[in-house]
Backbone bond lengths (Angstrom), bond angles and torsions (degrees), N, CA, C in turn:
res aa  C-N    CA-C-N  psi(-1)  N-CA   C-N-CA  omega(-1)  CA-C   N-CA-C  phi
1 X - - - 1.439 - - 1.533 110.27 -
2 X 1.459 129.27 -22.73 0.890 153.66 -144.65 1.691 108.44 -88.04
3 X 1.760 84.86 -51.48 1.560 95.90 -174.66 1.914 99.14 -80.73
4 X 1.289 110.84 -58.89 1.741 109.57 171.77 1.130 101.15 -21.56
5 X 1.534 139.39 -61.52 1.403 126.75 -167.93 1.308 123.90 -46.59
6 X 1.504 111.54 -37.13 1.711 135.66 -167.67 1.383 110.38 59.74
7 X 1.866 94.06 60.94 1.239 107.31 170.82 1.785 116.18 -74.84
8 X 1.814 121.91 144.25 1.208 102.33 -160.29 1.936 96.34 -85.13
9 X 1.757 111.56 -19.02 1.481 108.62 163.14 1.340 115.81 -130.97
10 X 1.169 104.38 160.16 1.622 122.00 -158.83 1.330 86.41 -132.27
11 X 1.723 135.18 121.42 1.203 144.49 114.32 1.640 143.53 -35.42
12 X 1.199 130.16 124.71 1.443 113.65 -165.14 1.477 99.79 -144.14
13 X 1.044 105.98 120.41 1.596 110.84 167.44 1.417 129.33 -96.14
14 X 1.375 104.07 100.97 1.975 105.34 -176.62 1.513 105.35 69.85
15 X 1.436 131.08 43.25 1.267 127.21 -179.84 1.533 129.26 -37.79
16 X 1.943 98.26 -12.44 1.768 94.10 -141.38 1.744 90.46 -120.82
17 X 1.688 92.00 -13.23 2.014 82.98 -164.61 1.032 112.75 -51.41
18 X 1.480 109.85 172.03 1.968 110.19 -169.54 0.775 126.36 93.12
19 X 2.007 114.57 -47.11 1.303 103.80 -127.35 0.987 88.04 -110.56
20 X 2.273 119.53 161.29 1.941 90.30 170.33 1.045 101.74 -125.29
21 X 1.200 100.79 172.29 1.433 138.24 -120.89 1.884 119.58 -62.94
22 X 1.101 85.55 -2.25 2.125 116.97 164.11 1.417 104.44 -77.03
23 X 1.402 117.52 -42.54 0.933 129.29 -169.39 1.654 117.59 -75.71
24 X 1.295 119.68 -61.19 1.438 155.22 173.40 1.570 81.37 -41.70
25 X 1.156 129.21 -63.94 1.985 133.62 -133.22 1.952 72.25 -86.93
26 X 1.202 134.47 -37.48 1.327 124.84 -164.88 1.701 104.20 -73.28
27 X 1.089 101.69 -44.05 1.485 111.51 -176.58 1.790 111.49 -53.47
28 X 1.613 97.50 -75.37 1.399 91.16 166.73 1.560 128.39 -37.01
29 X 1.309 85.05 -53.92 2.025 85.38 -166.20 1.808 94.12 -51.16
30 X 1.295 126.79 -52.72 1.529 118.47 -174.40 1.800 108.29 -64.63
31 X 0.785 151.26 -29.94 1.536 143.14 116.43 1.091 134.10 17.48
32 X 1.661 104.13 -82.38 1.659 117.10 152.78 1.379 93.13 -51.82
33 X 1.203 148.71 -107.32 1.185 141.23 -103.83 1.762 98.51 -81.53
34 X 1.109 105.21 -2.96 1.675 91.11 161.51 1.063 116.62 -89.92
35 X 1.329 132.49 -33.67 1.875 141.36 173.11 1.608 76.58 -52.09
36 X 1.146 100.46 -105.19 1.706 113.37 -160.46 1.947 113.62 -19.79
37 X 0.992 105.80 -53.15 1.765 105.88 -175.08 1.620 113.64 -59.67
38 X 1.572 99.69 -54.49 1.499 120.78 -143.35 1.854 100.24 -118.40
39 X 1.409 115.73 -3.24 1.425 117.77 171.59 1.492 109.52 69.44
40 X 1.622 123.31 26.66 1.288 90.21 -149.19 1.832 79.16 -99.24
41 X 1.608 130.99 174.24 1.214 133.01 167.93 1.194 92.76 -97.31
42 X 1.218 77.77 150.48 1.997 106.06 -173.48 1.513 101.14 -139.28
43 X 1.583 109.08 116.65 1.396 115.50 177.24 1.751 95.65 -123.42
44 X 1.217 108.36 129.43 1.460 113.73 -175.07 1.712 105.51 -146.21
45 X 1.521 127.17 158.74 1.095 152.28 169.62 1.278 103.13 -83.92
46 X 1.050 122.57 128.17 1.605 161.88 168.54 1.392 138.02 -111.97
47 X 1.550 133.78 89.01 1.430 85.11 -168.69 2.057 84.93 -133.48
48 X 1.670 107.52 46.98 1.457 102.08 130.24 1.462 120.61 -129.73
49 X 1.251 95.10 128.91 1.435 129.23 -163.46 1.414 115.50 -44.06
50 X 1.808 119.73 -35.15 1.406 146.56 178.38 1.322 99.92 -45.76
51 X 2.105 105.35 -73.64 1.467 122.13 -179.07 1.336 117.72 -43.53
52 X 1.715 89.71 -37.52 1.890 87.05 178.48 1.289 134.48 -43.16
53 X 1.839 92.45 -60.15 1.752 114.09 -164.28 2.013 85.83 -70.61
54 X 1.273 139.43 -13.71 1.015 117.96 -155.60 1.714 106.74 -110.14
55 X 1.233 102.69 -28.32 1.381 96.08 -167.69 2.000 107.77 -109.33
56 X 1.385 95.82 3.79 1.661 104.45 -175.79 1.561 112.24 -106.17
57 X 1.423 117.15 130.01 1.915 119.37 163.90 1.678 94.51 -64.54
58 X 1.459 122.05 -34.29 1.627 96.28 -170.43 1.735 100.25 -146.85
59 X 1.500 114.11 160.81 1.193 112.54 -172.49 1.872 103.00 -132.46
60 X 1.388 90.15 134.89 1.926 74.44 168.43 1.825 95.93 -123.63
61 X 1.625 113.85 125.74 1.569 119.77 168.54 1.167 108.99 -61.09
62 X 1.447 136.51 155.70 1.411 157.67 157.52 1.441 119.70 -120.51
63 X 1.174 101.14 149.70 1.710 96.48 175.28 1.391 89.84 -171.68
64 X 1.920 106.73 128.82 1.372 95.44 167.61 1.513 110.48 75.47
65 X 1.450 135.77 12.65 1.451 146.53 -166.38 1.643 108.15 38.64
66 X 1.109 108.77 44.00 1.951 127.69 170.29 1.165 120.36 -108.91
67 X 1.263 122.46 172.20 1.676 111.58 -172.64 1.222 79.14 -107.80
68 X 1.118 113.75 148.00 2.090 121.90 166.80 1.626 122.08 -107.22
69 X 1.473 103.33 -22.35 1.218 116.86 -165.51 1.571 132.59 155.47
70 X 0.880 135.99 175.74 1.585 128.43 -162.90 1.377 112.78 -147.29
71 X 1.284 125.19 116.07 1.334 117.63 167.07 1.450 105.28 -109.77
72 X 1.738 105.35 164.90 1.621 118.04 -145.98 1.539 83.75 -134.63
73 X 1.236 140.22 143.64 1.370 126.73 163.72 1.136 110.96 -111.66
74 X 1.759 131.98 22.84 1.109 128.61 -173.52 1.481 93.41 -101.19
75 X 1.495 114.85 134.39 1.794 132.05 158.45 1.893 97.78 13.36
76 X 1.019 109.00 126.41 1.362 116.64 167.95 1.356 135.61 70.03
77 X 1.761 105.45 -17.80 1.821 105.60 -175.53 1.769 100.03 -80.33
78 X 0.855 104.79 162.08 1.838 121.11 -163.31 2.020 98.61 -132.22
79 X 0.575 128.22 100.41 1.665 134.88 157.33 1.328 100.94 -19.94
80 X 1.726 102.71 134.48 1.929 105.42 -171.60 1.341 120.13 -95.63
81 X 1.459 119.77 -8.65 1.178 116.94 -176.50 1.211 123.74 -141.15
82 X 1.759 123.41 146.22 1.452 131.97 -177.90 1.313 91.94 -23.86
83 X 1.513 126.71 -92.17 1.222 132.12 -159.21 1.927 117.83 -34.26
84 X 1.456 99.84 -61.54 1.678 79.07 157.60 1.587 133.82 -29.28
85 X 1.323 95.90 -59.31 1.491 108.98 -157.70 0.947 114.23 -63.21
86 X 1.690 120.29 -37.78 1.546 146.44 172.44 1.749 102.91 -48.82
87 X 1.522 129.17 -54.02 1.558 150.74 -156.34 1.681 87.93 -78.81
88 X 1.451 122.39 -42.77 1.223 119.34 -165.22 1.531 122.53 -104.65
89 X 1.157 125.35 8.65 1.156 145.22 -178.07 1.313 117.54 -75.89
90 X 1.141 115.46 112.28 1.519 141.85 -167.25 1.558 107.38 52.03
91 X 1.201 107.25 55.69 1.570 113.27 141.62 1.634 108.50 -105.81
């Protein structure tokens, strides 16, 4: 209903739970291809970390319903906090 509207962002909460993991990789990839085609922003809840770093331009950590930190995937931004760094470490 969301997209019929030609909303320019779409919110999504936990898009992928449930689903496995054939499923999840389908979801995202149609995700991207709505950012990418149709411009629309897409801010969604995540909470595996993999999908994150892979299918997101930007990430904000939580812990405890706090902001922890922010990673940027454009050339040069670096994630701001222990807790990031800790979640992302050796991926």
């Amino acid at each position: 209903m969301a997209l019929a509207q030609g909303t320019k962002i779409l919110f999504l909460d936990e898009p992928t739970t449930y689903l496995d993991i054939r499923y999840q990789l389908q979801i995202l990839k149609l995700i991207r291809q709505l950012n990418c085609e149709f411009g629309i922003t897409i801010v969604m809840v995540l909470h595996d970390i993999n999908q994150s770093l892979y299918y997101s331009d930007e990430i904000v950590a939580m812990k405890d319903g706090c902001h922890e930190g922010r990673k940027d995937h454009r050339p040069g931004a670096v994630g701001r906090s222990d807790y990031y760094r800790a979640c992302t470490r050796g991926l």
